[in-house]
VOPAGU-2260 file (C-alpha; in pm, 1 decimal, decimal comma):
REM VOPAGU-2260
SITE   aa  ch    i         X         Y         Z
SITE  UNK   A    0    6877,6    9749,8    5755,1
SITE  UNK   A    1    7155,1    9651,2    5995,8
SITE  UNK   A    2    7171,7    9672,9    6397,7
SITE  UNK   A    3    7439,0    9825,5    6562,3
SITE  UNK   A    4    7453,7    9778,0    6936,3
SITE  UNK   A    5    7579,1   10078,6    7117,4
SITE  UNK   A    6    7776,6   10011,3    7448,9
SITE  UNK   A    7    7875,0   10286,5    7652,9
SITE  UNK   A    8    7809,5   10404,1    8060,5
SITE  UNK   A    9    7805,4   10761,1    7932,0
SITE  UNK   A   10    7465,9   10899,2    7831,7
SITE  UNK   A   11    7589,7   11177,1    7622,5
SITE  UNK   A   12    7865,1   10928,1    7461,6
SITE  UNK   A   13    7573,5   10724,5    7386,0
SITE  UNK   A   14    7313,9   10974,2    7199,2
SITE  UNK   A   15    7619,9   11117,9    7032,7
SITE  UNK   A   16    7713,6   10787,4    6866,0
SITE  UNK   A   17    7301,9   10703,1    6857,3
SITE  UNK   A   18    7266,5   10973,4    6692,8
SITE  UNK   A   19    7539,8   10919,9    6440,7
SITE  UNK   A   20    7448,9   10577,2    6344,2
SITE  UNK   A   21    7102,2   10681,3    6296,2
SITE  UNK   A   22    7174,7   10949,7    6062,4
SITE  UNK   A   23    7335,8   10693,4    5807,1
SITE  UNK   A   24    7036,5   10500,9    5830,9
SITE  UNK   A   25    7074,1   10196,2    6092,5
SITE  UNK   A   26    6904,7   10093,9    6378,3
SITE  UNK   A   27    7114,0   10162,3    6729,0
SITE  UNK   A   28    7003,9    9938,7    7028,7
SITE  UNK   A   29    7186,0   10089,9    7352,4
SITE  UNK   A   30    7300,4    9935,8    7670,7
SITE  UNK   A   31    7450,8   10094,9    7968,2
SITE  UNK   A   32    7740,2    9838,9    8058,3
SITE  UNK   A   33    7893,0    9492,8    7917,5
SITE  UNK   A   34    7629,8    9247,5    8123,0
SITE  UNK   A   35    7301,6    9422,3    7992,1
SITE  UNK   A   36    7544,6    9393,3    7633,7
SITE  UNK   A   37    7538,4    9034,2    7646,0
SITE  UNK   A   38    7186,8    9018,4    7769,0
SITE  UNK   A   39    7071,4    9193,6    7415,8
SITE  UNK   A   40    7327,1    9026,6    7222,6
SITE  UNK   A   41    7231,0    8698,4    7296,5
SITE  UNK   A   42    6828,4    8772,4    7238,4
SITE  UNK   A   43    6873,1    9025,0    6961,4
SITE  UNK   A   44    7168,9    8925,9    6745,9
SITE  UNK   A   45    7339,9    9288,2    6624,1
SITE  UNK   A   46    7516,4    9279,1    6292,9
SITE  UNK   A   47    7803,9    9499,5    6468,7
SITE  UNK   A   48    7873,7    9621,8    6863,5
SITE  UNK   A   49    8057,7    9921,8    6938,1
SITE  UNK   A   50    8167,8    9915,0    7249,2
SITE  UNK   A   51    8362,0   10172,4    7552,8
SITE  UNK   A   52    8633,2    9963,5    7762,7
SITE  UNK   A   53    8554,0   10123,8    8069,2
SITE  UNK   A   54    8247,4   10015,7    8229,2
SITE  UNK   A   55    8076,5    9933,1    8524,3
SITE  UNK   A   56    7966,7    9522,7    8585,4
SITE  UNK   A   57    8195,2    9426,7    8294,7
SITE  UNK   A   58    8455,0    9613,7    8090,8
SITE  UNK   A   59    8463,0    9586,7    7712,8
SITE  UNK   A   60    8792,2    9384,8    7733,1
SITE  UNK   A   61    8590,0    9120,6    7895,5
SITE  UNK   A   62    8266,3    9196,4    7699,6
SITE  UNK   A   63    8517,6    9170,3    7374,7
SITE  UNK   A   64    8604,7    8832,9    7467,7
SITE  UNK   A   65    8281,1    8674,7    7560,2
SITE  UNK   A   66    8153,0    8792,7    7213,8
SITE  UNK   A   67    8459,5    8596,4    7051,6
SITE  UNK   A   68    8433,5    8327,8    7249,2
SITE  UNK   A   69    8086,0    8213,0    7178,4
SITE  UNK   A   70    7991,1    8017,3    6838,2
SITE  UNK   A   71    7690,5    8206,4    6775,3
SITE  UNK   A   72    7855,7    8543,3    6827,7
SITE  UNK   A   73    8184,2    8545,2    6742,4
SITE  UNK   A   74    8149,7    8653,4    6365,5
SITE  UNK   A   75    8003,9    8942,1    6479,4
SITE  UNK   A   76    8222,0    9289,5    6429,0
SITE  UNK   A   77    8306,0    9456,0    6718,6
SITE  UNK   A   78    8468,5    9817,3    6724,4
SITE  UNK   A   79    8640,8    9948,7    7044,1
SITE  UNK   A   80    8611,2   10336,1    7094,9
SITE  UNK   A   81    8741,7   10403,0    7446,2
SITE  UNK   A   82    8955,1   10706,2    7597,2
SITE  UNK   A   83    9231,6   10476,0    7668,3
SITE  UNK   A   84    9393,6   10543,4    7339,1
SITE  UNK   A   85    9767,5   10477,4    7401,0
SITE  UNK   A   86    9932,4   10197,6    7187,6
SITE  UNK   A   87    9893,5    9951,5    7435,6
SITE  UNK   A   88    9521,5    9992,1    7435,1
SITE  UNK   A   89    9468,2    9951,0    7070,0
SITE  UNK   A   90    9680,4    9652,2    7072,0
SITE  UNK   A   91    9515,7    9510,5    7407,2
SITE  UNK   A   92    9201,1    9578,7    7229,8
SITE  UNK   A   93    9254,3    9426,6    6870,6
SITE  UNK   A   94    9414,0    9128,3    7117,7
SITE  UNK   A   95    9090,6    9084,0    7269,6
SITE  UNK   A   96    8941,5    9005,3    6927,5
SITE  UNK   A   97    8802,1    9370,5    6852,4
SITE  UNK   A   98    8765,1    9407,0    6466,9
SITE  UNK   A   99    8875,7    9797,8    6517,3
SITE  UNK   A  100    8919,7   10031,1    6793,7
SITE  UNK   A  101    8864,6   10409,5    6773,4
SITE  UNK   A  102    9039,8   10627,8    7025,1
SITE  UNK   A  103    8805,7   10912,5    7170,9
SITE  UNK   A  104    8784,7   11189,9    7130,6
SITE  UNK   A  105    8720,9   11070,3    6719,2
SITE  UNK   A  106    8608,3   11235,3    6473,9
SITE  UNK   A  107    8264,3   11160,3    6358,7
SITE  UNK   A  108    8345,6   11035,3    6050,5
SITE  UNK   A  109    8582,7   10830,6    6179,6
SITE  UNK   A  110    8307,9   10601,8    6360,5
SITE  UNK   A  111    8079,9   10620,5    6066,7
SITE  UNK   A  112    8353,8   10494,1    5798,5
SITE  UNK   A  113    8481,5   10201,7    6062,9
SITE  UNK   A  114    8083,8   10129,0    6086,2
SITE  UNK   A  115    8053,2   10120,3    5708,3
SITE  UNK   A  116    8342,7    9936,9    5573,5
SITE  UNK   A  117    8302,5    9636,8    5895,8
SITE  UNK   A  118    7942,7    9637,3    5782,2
SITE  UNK   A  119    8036,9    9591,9    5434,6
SITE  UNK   A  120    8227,5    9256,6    5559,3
């Protein structure tokens, strides 16, 4: 069963996308902002991080790059899904290295086909 590592400050962000993640059958880890990310990342391995770009201690811009940038992480998908969903963004954020990048609000299928098909490799 794969892990999907949830990022995101907001708690009802978070369940909602917990939730949805769950209910196709993987296991969601959850952290609040992109230090305590890393923190899990490094001791837990996810197969995939989804991750909000606007965070306290670290954005996911930051958080996006430090995943990349590291040998033992960098093959690991990451998906974007932030508010800031102007063309900029999405290009800032597939710049970064993110493997796709959801605007929000999304649609919930939207986050659980990105989840599938990166999973899917």
């Amino acid at each position: 069963m794969s892990t999907v590592l949830v990022v995101e400050d907001s708690l009802p962000q978070r369940e909602m996308m917990t939730e949805l993640l769950r209910g196709i059958g993987l296991t969601v880890t959850v952290a609040s902002d992109g230090i305590e990310a890393l923190e899990q990342i490094r001791s837990q391995r996810p197969d995939m991080v989804v991750l909000d770009i606007v965070m306290p201690r670290m954005n996911g811009y930051e958080l996006c790059r430090r995943i990349k940038a590291d040998p033992s992480m960098q093959n690991v998908p990451v998906v974007m899904c932030s508010s800031k969903g102007e063309e900029f963004d999405r290009y800032w954020g597939m710049k970064q290295g993110a493997d796709a990048y959801i605007a929000k609000p999304f649609q919930p299928t939207e986050l659980v086909g990105t989840v599938k098909q990166l999973l899917r490799g």
